[in-house]
C-alpha positions in Angstrom: 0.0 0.0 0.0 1.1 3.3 -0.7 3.5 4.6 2.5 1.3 8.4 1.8 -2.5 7.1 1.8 -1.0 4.7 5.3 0.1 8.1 7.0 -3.2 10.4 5.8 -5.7 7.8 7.4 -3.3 7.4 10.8 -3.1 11.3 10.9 -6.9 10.7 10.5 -7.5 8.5 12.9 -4.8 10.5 15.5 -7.2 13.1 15.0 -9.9 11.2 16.1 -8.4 10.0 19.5 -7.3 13.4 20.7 -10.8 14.9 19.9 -12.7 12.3 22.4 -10.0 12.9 25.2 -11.8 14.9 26.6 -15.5 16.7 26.0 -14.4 20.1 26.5 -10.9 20.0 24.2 -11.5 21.9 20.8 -9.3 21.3 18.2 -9.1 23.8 15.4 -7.4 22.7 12.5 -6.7 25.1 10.2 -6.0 25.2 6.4 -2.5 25.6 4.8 0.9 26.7 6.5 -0.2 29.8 7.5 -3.2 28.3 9.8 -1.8 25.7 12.5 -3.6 23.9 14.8 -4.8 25.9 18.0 -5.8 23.4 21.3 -7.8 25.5 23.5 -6.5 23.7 26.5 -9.5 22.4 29.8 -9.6 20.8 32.5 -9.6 16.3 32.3 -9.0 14.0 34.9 -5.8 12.5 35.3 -6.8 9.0 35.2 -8.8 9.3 32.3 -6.1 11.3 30.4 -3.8 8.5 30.8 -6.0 5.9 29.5 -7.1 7.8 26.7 -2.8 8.7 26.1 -2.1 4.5 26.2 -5.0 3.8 23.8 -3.8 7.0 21.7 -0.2 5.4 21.7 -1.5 1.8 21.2 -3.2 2.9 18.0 -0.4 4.8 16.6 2.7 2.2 16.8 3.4 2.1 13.0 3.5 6.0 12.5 6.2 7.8 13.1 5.3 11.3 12.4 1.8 10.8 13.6 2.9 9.4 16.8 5.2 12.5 17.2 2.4 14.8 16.8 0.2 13.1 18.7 2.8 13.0 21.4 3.3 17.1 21.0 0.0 17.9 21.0 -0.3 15.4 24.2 2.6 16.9 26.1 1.0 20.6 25.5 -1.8 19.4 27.8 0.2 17.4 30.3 2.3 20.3 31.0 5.6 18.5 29.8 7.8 20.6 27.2 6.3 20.6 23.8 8.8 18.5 21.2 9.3 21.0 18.6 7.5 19.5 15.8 8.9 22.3 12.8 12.3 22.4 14.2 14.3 19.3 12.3 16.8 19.1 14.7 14.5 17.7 17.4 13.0 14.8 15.3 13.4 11.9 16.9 12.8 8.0 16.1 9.5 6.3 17.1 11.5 3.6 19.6 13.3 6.3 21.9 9.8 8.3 22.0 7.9 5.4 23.0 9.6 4.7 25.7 9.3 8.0 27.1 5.8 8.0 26.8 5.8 5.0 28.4 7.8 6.0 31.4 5.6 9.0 31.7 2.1 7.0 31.8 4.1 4.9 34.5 5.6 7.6 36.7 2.2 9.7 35.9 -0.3 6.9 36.9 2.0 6.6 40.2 1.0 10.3 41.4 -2.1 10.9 42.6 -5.1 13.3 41.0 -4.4 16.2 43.5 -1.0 17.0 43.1 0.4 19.4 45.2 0.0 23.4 44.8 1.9 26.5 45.0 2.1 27.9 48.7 -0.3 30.4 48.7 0.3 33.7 51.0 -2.3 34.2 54.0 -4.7 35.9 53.7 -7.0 34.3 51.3 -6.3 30.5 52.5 -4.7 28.1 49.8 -6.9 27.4 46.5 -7.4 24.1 46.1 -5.9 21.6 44.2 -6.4 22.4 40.2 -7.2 19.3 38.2 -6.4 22.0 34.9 -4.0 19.8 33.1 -3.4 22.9 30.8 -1.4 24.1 33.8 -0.8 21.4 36.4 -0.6 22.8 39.8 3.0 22.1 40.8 5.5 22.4 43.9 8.2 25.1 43.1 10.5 22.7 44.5 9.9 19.3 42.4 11.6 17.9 39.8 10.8 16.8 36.7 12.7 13.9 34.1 10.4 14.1 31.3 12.7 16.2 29.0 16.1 17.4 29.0 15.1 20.9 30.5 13.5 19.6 32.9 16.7 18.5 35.1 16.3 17.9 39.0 15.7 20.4 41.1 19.1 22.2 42.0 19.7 21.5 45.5 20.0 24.9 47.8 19.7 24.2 51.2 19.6 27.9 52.2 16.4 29.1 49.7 13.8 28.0 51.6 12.4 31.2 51.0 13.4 31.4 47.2 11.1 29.0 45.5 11.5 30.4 41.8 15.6 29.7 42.5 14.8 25.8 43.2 12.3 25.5 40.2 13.7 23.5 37.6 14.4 24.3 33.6 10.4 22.5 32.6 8.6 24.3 35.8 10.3 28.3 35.4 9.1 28.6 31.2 5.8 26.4 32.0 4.2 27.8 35.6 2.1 30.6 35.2 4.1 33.7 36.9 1.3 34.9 39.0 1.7 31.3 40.6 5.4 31.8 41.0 5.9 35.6 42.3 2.3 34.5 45.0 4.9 32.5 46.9 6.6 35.6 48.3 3.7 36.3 50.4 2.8 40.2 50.3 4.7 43.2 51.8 6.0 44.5 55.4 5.3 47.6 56.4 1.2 47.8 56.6 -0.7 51.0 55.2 -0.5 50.4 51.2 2.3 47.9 51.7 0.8 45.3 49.7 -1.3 47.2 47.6 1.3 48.5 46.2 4.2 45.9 46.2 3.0 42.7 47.0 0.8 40.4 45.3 -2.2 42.6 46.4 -0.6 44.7 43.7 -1.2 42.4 41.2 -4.7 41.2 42.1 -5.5 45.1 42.6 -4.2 45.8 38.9 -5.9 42.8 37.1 -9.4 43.4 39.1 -9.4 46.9 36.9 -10.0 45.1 33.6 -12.5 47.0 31.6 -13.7 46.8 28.1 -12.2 49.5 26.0 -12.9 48.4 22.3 -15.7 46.0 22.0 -16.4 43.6 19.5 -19.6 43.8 17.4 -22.4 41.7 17.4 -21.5 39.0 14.8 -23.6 35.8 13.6 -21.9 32.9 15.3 -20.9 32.1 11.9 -18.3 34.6 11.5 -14.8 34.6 12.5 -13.9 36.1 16.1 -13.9 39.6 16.0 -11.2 41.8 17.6 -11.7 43.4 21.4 -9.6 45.2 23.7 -9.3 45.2 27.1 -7.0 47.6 29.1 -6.2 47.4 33.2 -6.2 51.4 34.3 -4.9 51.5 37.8 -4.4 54.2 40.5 -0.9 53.8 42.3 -0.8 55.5 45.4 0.6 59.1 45.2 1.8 59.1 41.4 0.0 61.6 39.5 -2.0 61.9 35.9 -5.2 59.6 35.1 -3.6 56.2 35.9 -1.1 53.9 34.6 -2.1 51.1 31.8 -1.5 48.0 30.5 -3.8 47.0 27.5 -4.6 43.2 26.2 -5.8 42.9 22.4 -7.6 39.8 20.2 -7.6 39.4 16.9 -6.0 42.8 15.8 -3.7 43.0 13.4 -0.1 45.6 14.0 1.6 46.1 10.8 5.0 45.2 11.6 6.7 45.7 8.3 6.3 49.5 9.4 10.2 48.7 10.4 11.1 48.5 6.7 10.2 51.8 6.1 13.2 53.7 6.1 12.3 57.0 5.2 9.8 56.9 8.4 12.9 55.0 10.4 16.2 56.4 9.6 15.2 60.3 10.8 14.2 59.1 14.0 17.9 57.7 14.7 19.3 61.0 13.4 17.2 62.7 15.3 18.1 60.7 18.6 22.2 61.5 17.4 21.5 65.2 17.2 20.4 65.5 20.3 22.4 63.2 22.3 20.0 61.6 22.8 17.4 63.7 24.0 15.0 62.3 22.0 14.3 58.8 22.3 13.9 56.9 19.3 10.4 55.8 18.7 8.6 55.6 15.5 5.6 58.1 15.4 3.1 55.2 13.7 0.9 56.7 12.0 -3.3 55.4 12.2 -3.4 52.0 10.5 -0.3 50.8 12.4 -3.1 49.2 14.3 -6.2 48.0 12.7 -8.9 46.1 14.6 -13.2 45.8 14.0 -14.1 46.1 17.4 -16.3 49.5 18.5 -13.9 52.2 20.9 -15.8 52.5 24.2 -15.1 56.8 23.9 -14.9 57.5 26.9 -12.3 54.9 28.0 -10.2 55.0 24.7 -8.5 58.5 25.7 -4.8 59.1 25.0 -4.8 60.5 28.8 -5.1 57.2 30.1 -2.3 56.2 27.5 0.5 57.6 29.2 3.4 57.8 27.3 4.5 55.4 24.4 0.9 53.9 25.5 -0.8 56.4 23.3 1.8 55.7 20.8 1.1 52.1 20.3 -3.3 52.1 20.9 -5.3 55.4 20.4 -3.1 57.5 17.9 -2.2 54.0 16.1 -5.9 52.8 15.7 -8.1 52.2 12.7 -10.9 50.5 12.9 -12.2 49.0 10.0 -15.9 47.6 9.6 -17.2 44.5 11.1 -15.6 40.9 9.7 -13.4 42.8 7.4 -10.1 42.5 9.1 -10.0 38.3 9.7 -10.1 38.0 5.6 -7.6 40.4 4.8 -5.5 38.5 7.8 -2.3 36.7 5.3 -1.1 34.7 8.7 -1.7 34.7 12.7 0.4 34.3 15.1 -1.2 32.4 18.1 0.9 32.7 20.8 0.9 35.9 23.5 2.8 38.8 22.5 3.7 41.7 24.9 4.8 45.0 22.9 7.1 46.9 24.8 9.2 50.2 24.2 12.0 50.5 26.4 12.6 54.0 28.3 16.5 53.4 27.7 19.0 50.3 26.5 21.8 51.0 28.3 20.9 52.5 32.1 20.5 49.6 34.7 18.2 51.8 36.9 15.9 52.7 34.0 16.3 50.1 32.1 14.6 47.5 35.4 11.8 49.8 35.5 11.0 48.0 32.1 12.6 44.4 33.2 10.3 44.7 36.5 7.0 46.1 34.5 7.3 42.6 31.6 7.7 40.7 35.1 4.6 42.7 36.3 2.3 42.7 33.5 2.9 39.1 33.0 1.6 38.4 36.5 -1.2 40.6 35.7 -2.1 38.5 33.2 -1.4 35.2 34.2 1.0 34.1 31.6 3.8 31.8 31.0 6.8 32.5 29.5 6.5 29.1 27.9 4.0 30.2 25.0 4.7 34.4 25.6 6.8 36.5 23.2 8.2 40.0 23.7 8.5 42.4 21.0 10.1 46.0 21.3 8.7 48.3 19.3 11.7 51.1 20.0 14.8 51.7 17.6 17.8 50.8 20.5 19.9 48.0 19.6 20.1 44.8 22.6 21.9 46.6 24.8 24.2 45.5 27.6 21.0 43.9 29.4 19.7 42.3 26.6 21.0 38.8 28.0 18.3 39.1 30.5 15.6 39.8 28.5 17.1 36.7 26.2 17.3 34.6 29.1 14.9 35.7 31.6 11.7 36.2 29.7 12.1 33.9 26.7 9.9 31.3 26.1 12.3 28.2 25.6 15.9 28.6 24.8 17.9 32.4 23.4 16.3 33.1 20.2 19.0 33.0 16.9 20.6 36.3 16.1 18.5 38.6 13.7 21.2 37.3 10.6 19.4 33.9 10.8 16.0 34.3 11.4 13.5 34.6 8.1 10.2 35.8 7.5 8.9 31.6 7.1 9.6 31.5 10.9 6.2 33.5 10.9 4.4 30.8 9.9 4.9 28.3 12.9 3.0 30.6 15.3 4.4 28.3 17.9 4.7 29.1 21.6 8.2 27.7 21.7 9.6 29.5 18.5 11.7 32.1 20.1 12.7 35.0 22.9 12.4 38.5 22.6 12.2 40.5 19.2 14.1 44.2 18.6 12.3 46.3 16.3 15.2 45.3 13.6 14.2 41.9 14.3 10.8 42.6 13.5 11.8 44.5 10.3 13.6 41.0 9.0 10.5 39.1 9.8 7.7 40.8 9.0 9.1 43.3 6.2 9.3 42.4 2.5 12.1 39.8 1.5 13.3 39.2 -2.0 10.7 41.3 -3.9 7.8 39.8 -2.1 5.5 42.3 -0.4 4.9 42.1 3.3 2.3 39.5 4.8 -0.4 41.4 6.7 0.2 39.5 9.6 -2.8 39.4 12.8 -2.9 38.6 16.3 -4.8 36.4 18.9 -3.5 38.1 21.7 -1.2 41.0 22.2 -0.4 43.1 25.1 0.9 46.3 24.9 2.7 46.7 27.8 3.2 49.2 30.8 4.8 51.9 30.4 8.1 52.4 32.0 8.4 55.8 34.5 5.2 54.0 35.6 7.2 50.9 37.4 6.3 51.0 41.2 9.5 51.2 41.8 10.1 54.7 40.1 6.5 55.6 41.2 7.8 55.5 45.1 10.4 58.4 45.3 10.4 59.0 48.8 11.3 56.8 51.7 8.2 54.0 52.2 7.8 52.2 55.0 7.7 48.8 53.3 10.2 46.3 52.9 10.2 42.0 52.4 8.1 42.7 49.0 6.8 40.2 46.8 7.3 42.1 44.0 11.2 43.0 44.3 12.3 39.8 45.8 10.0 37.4 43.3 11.4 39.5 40.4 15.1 39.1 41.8 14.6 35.3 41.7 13.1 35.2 38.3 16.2 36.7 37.0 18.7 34.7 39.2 16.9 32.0 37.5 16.3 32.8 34.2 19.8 33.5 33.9 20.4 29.9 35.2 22.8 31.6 38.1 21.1 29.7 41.1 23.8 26.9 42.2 26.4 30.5 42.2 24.0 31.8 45.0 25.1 31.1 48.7 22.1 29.6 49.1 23.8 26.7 46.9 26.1 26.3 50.5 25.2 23.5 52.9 25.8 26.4 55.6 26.2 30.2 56.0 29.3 31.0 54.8 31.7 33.2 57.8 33.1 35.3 55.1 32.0 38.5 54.4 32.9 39.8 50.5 32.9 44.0 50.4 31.9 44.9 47.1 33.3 48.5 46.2 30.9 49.4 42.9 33.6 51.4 41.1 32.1 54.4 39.0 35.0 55.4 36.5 34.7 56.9 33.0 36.1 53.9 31.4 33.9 52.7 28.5 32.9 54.3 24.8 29.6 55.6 25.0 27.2 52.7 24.7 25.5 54.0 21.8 29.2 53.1 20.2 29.8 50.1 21.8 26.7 48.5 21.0 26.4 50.0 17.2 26.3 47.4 14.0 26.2 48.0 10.7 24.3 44.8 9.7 21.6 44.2 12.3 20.3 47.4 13.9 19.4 50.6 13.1 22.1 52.1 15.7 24.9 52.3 11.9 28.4 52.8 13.4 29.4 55.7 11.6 26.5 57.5 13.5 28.8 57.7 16.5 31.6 58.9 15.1 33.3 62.5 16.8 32.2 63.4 19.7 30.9 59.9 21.2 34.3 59.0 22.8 35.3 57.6 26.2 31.9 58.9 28.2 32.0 61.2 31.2 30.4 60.2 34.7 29.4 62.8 37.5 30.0 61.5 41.2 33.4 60.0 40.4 35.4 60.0 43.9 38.4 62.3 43.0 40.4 60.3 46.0 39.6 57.2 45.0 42.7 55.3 45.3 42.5 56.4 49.4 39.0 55.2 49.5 40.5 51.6 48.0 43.0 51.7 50.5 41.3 51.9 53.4 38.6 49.8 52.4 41.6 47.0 52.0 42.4 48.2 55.7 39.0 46.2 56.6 40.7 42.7 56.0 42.8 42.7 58.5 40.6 44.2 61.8 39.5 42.4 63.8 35.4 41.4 64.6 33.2 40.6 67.4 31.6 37.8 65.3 35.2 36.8 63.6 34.3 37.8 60.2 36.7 37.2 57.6 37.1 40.1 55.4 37.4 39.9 51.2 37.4 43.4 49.6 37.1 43.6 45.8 37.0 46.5 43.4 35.0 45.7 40.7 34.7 47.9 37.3 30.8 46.7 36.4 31.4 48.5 33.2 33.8 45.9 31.7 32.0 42.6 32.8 29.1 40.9 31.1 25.3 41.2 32.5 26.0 37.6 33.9 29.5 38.3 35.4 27.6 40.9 37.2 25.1 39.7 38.9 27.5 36.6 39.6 29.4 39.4 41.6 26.1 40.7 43.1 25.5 36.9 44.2 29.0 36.9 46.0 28.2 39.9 48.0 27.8 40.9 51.5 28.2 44.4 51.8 27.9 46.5 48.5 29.1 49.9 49.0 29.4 52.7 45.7 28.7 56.5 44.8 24.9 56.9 43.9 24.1 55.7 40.3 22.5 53.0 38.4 24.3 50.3 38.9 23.4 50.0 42.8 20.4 48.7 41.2 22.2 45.8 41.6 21.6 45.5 45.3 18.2 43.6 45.0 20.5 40.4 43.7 22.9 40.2 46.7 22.0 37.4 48.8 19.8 38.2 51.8 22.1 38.9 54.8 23.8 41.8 52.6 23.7 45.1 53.4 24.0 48.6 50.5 26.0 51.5 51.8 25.2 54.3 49.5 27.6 57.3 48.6 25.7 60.5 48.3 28.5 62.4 46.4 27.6 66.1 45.2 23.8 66.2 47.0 22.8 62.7 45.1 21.4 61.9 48.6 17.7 63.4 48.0 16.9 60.8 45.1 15.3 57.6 47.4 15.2 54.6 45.0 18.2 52.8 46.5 16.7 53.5 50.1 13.5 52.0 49.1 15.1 49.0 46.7 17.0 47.6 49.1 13.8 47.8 52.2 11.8 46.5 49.6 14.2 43.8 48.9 14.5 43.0 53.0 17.6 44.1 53.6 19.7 46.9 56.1 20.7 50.0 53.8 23.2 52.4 55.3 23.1 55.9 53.0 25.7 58.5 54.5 26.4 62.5 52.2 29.9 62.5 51.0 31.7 66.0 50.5 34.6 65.4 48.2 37.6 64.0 48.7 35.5 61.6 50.4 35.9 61.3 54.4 37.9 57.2 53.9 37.8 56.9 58.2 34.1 57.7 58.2 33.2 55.1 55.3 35.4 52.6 56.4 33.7 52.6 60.1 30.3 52.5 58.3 31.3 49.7 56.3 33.3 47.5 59.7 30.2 48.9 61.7 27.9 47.2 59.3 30.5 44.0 59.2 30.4 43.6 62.7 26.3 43.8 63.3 26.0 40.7 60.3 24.2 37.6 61.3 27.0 35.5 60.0 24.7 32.7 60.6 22.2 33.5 58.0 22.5 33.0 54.9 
């Protein structure tokens, strides 16, 4: 018989199992490459499920590519990494993949129905076991053996309270991350404490949801129709009408806007000219987002847009007439996007206001990073933090450079395709290739996200009383782990270590502007010979001009003497020539972290949690309160002291031994 018409009637029959495994699955299939299949994923029991998987399996032990689809489509339910259908170097043979189902029905139909859920913070009491297969409820500290992310659970004796450190590979890009940052309880401090850092925060924010562009009133025979629905919250003293984060269906965004360069390349210059003054965003012009849903007026103001907001829903918005945008639609992608537009690329403070609001909005809306894709819609190239965005919030593994990726990626509109997108990315993807025009491309579901001087953490500029914040020490975690740092963390230690590392931030002029550094020719809109002149070595303010004193008697500190019997390390550390990673691996080493005022004591929130910031305020830096609040939100002691210059080395070195001396060296 004819090896096609054998695999069209298994693919057939394949079909026909995975429909009846359940009443309430639906299984689009769509027509063509540029429609894939969609599972809208519910609730079965487990029992059942595996049942239905060995009967499934059974039936399919002569086809190979049906059995791996089967399989994929199997493991999207069960929560166990998906098995890359499209990508050719993940094929595997029928043999090796039975035998991991196999050992999966047999270690599954070991664990009982109600597996264990996430520790839930008090008050409300813990939900109740979820049955939701879509997204298994699962302990933060289990391990998994199911695929080769999914290693055993790194052992850290010391992070009892860091569950997201001792999550494994499968369980951080899978678990919802609402479920992981609720672990951390709320806030310290009472008054607005949790409202405004804690996971009261988040349930606060997402209780806001309001239609702001509704969909029209269809026959049931027409194709979904677009809607909008934006999250307006109050935060407590920050002024305007409220700070936003938006969630689209079925809209389309033309991408290929990117390709433009007449409408691109002034906005660059224009960011040169002005040293950058002028951040480079695109002005998109209406049509840059079309949609058939009906505006609620009132709602759909650019005043509760604040800042690139506006840019990317109200002044971008067309809205065409009712069914007309699903048949113009060329391809879809499925999966969640969240649009962002960073507030800089290349400032650590700044640039975590945008690093903690993607950590925020995706609590807000209860997504994984396992089927979520970020896409900036500014003009900066990656950046010097981009490894954390690569790492941290991408869906599977770093995405290929921009050189390799083609605009036929589009048409997988799979969850696990790749990590974060710059706008040059997007111009290779979605603009036109080889003389072919652009695809209009649409979206199930894309959030534009919240805009950056609106992170609660810029919003708070004076000194709060809270401190031990879900919000600060979840999000610490989630990097830590994202960047697959956690067996470097002391908590990694089978005890508290009796050494204390001093950490002396150094703030020299000793880099190329950034702008230069990070400039390409071939893959980003930032061309090389736009930096040319004047963008030399770049200047810093709050430099110690008796630095070389300062290091020496913070060297003196090794060799006093402590009532606890510390043992002293001091290190000087340039941050500006180490990579994001050999950063924060520093940060993890660290006890006491002491520097001038700047950006980079944003680092403080990945020290481990005996640790202790002593802030510099050279040159009246002192009234500015971020570090203060960082490091009480965080949990830990902060010492800030003013600084006249040459800096006063016997009143910073008795800070610092002061601050030595009062350590728990029995905590970890």
């Amino acid at each position: 018989m004819n090896p096609g018409i054998v695999i069209a009637v298994a693919v057939s029959l394949s079909v026909f199992f995975v429909f009846f495994i359940a009443n309430n699955v639906i299984v689009e299939v769509g027509s063509g490459k540029e429609d894939l299949l969609h599972l809208q994923r519910h609730s079965i029991n487990r029992g059942e499920y595996i049942s239905r998987l060995q009967a499934v399996q059974e039936s399919l032990e002569d086809g190979k590519e049906v059995l791996r689809d089967v399989l994929y489509r199997q493991s999207l339910r069960a929560q166990t990494p998906p098995l890359h259908p499209t990508n050719q170097a993940q094929l595997i043979t029928v043999s090796p993949l039975l035998d991991s189902s196999k050992n999966y029905i047999a270690k599954s139909s070991s664990v009982s129905d109600t597996s264990s859920s996430l520790s839930s913070r008090p008050p409300p009491p813990p939900p109740p076991p979820s049955t939701d297969l879509s997204h298994p409820p699962v302990s933060l500290h289990s391990s998994r053996d199911t695929h080769p992310d999914a290693q055993e659970a790194p052992s850290l004796p010391g992070a009892d309270s860091h569950p997201i450190l001792r999550m494994t590979e499968q369980e951080f890009r899978h678990t919802p991350v609402n479920e992981m940052m609720v672990a951390y309880g709320e806030a310290l401090g009472g008054g607005t404490c949790a409202n405004d850092f804690g996971n009261s925060l988040v349930d606060r924010w997402r209780n806001t949801k309001k239609p702001y562009c509704t969909p029209q009133s269809p026959p049931s025979s027409l194709p979904p129709f677009s809607s909008i629905d934006c999250y307006l919250v109050s935060q407590t003293r920050h002024h305007g009408h409220g700070d936003n984060l938006c969630h689209l269906h079925n809209v389309s965004y033309d991408m290929s806007i990117f390709a433009r360069d007449p409408l691109v390349r002034p906005v660059v210059e224009k960011y040169v000219n002005t040293r950058h003054a002028d951040q480079p965003y695109v002005h998109f012009p209406p049509g840059f987002l079309t949609a058939d849903c009906e505006v609620v007026k009132d709602r759909w103001q650019e005043k509760y847009m604040p800042g690139w907001n506006a840019d990317l829903t109200v002044k971008a918005y067309k809205q065409v007439s009712p069914g007309a945008l699903h048949p113009t639609c060329e391809q879809y992608i499925d999966h969640n996007i969240l649009m962002i537009q960073r507030d800089t690329f290349a400032n650590f403070f700044h640039d975590s206001e945008d690093l903690v609001n993607a950590f925020l909005s995706l609590a807000i809306l209860k997504w994984k990073l396992s089927d979520t894709q970020l896409y900036f819609t500014d003009l900066y190239p990656e950046g010097p933090f981009w490894s954390i965005w690569q790492k941290a919030f991408s869906s599977h593994s770093p995405p290929a450079h921009s050189s390799t990726l083609s605009s036929d990626a589009l048409s997988l509109s799979d969850p696990t395709v790749g990590g974060p997108l710059t706008a040059w990315d997007l111009r290779q993807l979605y603009g036109p290739h080889n003389k072919r025009p652009a695809k209009k491309t649409c979206f199930r579901s894309v959030a534009v996200g919240i805009y950056g001087p609106a992170a609660p953490m810029t919003v708070a500029s004076w000194n709060t009383p809270c401190s031990h914040t879900a919000l600060i020490r979840a999000y610490s975690d989630f990097v830590i782990r994202g960047l697959n740092l956690q067996t470097l963390t002391h908590y990694a230690q089978s005890s508290p270590s009796k050494t204390v590392q001093v950490t002396y931030m150094a703030r020299r002029a000793s880099t190329v502007w950034p702008e230069k550094k990070f400039c390409n020719d071939t893959s980003s809109f930032f061309l090389c010979r736009l930096w040319d002149g004047q963008w030399g070595i770049r200047k810093l303010g709050r430099m110690l001009k008796n630095e070389e004193a300062v290091l020496k008697a913070l060297k003196g500190l090794e060799t006093r003497s402590y009532l606890n019997n510390a043992h002293v390390v001091v290190r000087d550390v340039d941050y500006n020539k180490l990579s994001m990673e050999e950063q924060i691996t520093v940060d993890l080493q660290t006890d006491i972290m002491v520097g001038p005022h700047g950006a980079g004591l944003m680092h403080n929130i990945f020290m481990r949690d005996r640790a202790v910031l002593v802030e510099m305020h050279i040159d009246g830096s002192g009234a500015n309160r971020h570090f203060h609040n960082l490091a009480h939100w965080y949990g830990r002691k902060y010492i800030g002291q003013d600084f006249s210059q040459p800096v006063n080395t016997e009143l910073l070195s008795n800070l610092i031994a002061g601050a030595i001396e009062s350590m728990d060296l029995n905590a970890y």
